[in-house]
N, C-alpha and C positions, 0 to 999 in steps of 0.2 A: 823448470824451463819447458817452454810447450816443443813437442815435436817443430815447428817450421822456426822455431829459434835458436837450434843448436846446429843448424848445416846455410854454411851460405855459399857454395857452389852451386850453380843452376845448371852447370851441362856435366851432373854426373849419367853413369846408365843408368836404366830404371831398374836395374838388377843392383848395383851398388845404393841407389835411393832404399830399394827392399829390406838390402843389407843392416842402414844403418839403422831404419821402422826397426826391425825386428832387437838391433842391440838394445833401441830405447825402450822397448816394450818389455826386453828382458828371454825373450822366447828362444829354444833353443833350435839353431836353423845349421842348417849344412849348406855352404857355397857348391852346388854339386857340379857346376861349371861356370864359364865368364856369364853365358847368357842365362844360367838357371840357377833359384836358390830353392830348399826344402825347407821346411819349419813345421814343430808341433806348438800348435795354440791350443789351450786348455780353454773349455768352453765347460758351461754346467752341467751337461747332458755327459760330454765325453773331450776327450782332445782330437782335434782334428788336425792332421797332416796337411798342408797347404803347399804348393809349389808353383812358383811362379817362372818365366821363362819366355825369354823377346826373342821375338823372331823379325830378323832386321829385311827378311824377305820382301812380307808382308806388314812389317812396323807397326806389329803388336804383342802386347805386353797381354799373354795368358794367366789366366788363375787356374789352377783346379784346387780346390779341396775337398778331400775325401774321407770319409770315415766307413769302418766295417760294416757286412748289414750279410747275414746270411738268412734270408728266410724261405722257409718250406715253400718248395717246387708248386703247390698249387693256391701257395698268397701272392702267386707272383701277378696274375692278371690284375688282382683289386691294388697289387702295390702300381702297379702301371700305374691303372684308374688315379690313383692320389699324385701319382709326379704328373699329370696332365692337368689335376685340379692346384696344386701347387703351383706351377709353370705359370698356370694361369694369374696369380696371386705375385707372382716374383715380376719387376719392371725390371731388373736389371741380373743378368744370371738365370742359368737353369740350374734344374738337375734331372741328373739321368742317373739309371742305374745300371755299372757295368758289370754282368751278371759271370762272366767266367772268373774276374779279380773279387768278386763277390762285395763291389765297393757301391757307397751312395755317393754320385758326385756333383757337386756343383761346382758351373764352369761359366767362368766370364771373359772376354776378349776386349782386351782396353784398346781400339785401335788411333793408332799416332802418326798417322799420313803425314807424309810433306815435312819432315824433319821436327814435328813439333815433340813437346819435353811434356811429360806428369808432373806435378808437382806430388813433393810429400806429403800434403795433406790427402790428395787424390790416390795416391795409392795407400796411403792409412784405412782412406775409406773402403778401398776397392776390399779390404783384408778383415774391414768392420765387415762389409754386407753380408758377404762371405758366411763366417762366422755366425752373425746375426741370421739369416738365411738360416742356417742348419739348425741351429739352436733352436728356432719356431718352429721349423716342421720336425725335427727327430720323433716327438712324441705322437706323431699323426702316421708317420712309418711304421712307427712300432707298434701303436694299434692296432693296426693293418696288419702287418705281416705277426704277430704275435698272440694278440687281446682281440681278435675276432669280431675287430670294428666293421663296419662299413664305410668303405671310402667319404661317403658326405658325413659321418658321425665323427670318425677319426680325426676331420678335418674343423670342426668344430672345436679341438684342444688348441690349435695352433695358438700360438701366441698372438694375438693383435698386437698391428703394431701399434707404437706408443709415440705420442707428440707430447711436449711437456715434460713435466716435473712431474712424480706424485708424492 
């Protein structure tokens, strides 16, 4: 059964949409309030923690996901270098690095002005990029802050992205 064929409610919240992506995906999440859920998705590199959270303020639907990244105090400027060459690379999402939590993070802001709704598939995706996104660059941070790449060499691992089949 595809994810947009097992829910036919259209005015749930986009936190309850989150909810049910994550039960079909299988991943284990924590409801951590009405407006916020937490989840670890297993990705090839690592499992990334992911949490998402509406803000009805402003009627939008945040992402962060974050994974650990502790690197030595003076890879910190060439890791810079790479999330500005990265950023560059990303149409949808950044990431930053929040250096006291010691976390890599990428962050996206779904905004839903004027009462409009996500659909499932849109926020499946939002959880794909995400993911997708870290997966590509991990190897080009670690380079960097580890294997004494240089920011344009490191960034030469990334994954390309892929259209098609192979």
């Amino acid at each position: 059964m595809s994810l947009s064929e097992q829910f036919h409610t259209e005015d749930l919240h986009p936190i309850d949409i989150v909810e049910h992506i994550a039960e079909f995906h299988e991943w284990d999440f924590d409801r951590v309030a009405d407006d916020q859920i937490a989840m670890a998705v297993e990705g090839q590199w690592r499992t990334y923690s992911i949490t998402l959270a509406w803000s009805g303020f402003d009627e939008t639907l945040r992402l962060i996901c974050t994974f650990e990244m502790e690197p030595p105090e003076d890879k910190l400027p060439a890791l810079y270098e790479t999330l500005n060459r990265t950023n560059d690379m990303c149409w949808a999402g950044a990431f930053t690095y929040w250096h006291e939590q010691r976390l890599m993070v990428y962050r996206y802001g779904l905004v839903l002005a004027g009462g409009q709704m996500a659909g499932r598939e849109q926020i499946d995706r939002l959880i794909g990029t995400a993911v997708t996104a870290a997966e590509r660059f991990y190897p080009a941070f670690q380079l960097v802050a580890w294997g004494d790449q240089a920011p344009a060499d490191a960034m030469n691992v990334a994954i390309a992205e892929a259209y098609g089949r192979a």
